[in-house]
C-alpha positions in Angstrom: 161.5 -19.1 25.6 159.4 -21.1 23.0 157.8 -19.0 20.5 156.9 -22.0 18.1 153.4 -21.1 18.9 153.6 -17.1 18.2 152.6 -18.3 13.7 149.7 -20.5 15.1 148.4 -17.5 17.4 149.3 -14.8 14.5 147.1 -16.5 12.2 144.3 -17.2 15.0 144.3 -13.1 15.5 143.9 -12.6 11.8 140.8 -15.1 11.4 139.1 -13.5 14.5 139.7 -9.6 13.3 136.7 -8.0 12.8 138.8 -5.7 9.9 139.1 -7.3 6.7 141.5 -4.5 5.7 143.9 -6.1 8.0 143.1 -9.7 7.2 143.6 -9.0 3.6 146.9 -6.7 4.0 148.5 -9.3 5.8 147.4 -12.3 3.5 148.8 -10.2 0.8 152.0 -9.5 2.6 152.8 -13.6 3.6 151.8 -14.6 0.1 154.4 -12.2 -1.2 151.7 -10.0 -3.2 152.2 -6.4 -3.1 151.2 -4.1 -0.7 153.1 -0.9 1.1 155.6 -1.4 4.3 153.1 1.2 6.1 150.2 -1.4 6.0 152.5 -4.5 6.8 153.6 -2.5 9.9 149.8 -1.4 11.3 149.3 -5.4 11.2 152.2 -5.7 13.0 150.7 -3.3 15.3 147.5 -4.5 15.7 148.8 -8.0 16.5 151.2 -6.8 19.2 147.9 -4.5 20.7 145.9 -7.6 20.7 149.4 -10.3 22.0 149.2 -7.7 25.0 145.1 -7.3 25.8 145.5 -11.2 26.0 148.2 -10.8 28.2 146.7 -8.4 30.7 143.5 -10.1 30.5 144.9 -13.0 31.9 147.3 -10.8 34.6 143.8 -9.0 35.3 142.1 -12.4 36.5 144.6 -13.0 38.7 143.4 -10.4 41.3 140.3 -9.2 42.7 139.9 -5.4 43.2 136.0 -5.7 43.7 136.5 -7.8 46.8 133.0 -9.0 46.2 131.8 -11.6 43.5 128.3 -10.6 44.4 128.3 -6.8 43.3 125.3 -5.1 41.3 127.7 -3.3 39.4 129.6 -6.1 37.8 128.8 -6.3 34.7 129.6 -2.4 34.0 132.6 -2.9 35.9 133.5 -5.7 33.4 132.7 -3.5 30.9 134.7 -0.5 31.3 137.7 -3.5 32.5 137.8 -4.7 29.0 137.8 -1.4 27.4 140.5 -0.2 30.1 142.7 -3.2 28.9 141.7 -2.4 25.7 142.8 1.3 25.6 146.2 -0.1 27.5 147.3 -2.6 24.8 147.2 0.2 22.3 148.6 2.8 24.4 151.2 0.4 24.6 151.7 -0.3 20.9 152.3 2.9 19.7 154.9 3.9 22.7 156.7 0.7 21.5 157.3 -0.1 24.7 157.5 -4.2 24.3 158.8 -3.9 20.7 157.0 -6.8 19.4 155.6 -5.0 16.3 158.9 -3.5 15.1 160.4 -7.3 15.5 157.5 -9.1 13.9 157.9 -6.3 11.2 161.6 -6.9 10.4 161.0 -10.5 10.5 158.0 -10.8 8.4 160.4 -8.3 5.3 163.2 -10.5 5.7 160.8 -13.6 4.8 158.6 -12.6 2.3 160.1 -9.7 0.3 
């Protein structure tokens, strides 16, 4: 599996969060400045919640549960999709269940403490 791609993507999540508290907590962390290992790991967190609302976006498109293209309700339904998704990546997070965060975490100490 090729994860060359995973710093490029990190660093596109961080320029597109609409939290500066997380931009600025993780430029602190990979420029070595100080900052505690609580905030390092909520940006860990918020990048694996956001790796996986990508992830079932893209699953998401893959079916069609409407069965019609044409329906008056669409855009609500899109709506209440993304924030279902949404809600599911974080759910996810915090029950550690891909593990992503913790390894980005250790991996991320071991570099740049």
């Amino acid at each position: 599996m090729d994860i060359s791609g995973m710093g490029s993507m990190y660093t596109d999540y961080l320029a597109e969060a609409a939290d500066t508290s997380i931009q600025d907590t993780a430029a602190k962390k990979i420029n070595g400045a100080s900052g505690t290992d609580e905030e390092l790991m909520e940006v860990c967190k918020e990048f694996e919640s956001y790796f996986l609302e990508q992830v079932f976006k893209e699953m998401n498109k893959t079916v069609d549960l409407t069965g019609s293209e044409d329906s008056s309700n669409k855009a609500l339904l899109d709506y209440y999709e993304d924030t279902m998704i949404k809600d599911l990546a974080a759910q996810s997070t915090e029950q550690e269940s891909l593990g992503l965060a913790q390894t980005l975490y250790e991996q991320m100490k071991r570099n740049y403490d």
